[in-house]
N, C-alpha and C positions, 0 to 999 in steps of 0.2 A: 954686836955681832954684825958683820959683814952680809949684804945679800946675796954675795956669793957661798959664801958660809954655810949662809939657810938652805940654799940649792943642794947643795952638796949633802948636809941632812938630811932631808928630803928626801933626796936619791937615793938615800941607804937604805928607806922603808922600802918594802914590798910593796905596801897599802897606798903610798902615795900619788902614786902615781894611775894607778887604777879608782881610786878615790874609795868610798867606803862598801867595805863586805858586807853580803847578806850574808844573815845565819839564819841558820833552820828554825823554824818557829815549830816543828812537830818531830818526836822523835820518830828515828828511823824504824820502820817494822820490822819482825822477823821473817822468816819464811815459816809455809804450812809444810807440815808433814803429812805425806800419806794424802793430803787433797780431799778429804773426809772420808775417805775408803768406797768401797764399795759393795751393793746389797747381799746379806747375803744368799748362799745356793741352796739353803733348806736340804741339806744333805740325813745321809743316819737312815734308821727301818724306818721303812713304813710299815710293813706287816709284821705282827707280833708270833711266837709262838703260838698254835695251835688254830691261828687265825683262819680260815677259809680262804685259798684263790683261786682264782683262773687263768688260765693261761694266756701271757701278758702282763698281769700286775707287776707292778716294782717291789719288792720285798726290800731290799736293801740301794740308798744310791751313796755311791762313796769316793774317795779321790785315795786310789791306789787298791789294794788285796786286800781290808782289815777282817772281809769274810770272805771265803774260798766257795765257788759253787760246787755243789753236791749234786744227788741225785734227783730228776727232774729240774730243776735248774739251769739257767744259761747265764752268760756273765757278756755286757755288752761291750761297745770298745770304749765307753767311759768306767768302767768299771762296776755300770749299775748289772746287779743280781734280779734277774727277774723268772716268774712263772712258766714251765713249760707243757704243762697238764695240771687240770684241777687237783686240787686236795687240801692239806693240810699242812701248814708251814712246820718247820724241824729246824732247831740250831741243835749241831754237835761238835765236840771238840774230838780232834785224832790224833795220835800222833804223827810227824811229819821231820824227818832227821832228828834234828837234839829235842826243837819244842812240839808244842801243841799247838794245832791249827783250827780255824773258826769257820765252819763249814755250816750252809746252809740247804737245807733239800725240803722236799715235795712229796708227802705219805697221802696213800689214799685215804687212810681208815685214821680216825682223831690217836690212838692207842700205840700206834706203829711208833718204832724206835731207829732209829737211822745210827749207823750205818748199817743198810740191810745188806745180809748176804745170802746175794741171788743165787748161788751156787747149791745151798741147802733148801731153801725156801721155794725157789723156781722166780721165776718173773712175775713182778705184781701187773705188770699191764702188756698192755698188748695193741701196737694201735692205739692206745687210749683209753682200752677196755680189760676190763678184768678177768685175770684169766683164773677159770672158776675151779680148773683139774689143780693149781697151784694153791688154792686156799685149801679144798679140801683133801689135801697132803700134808698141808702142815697143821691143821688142826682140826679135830674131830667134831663132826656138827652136833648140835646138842639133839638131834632126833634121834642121833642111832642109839640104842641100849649097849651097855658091855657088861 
């Protein structure tokens, strides 16, 4: 074979003229997903049924309506449900168009049933205070005889 020959071989590699390739000695990694996420928000009740609060406590914090506020109740602009007057926490369900809705409220007295209807009953508070011609309308005190 002619030197010129060789030349021209040669020149038909790719490799040769750049002279020898590295190759990877580790393979290539993947990508992470998600970047290991992030902590979470401790979301869900804090106060259980029947629980005691004050006005202030967080009863529920949540991402979106999964509990609607009731009575004594506020609802803030994250969606947390919290206390508006002392008492006693209350879940009830209502109906609301086709389903039922998950409404949380605020009774003074551990016994009380939500949804109360103020219209029969009279107002349970007053200012914050009990209004006493309203209790005793709706139920008779155990001192008087009949």
């Amino acid at each position: 074979m002619s030197f010129l020959a060789r030349c021209f071989e040669t020149a038909k590699s790719p490799f040769s003229l750049l002279g020898s390739v590295r190759t990877a000695t580790k393979r290539a990694g993947g990508t992470v997903r998600n970047h290991g996420g992030s902590p979470g928000k401790r979301l869900g009740l804090k106060k259980f049924s029947d629980q005691y609060v004050i006005p202030g406590n967080i009863i529920v914090r949540q991402r979106g309506t999964q509990f609607h506020p009731g009575q004594n109740v506020r609802m803030g602009r994250d969606h947390t449900i919290y206390a508006t007057t002392p008492g006693f926490v209350r879940f009830y369900k209502q109906k609301w168009l086709r389903a039922d809705r998950k409404f949380v409220g605020v009774v003074l007295h551990r016994g009380e049933k939500l949804p109360r209807d103020e219209t029969a009953l009279g107002r349970s508070r007053y200012f914050g205070l009990v209004d006493l011609a309203a209790l005793t309308k709706s139920s008779p005190s155990p001192h008087t005889s009949a």
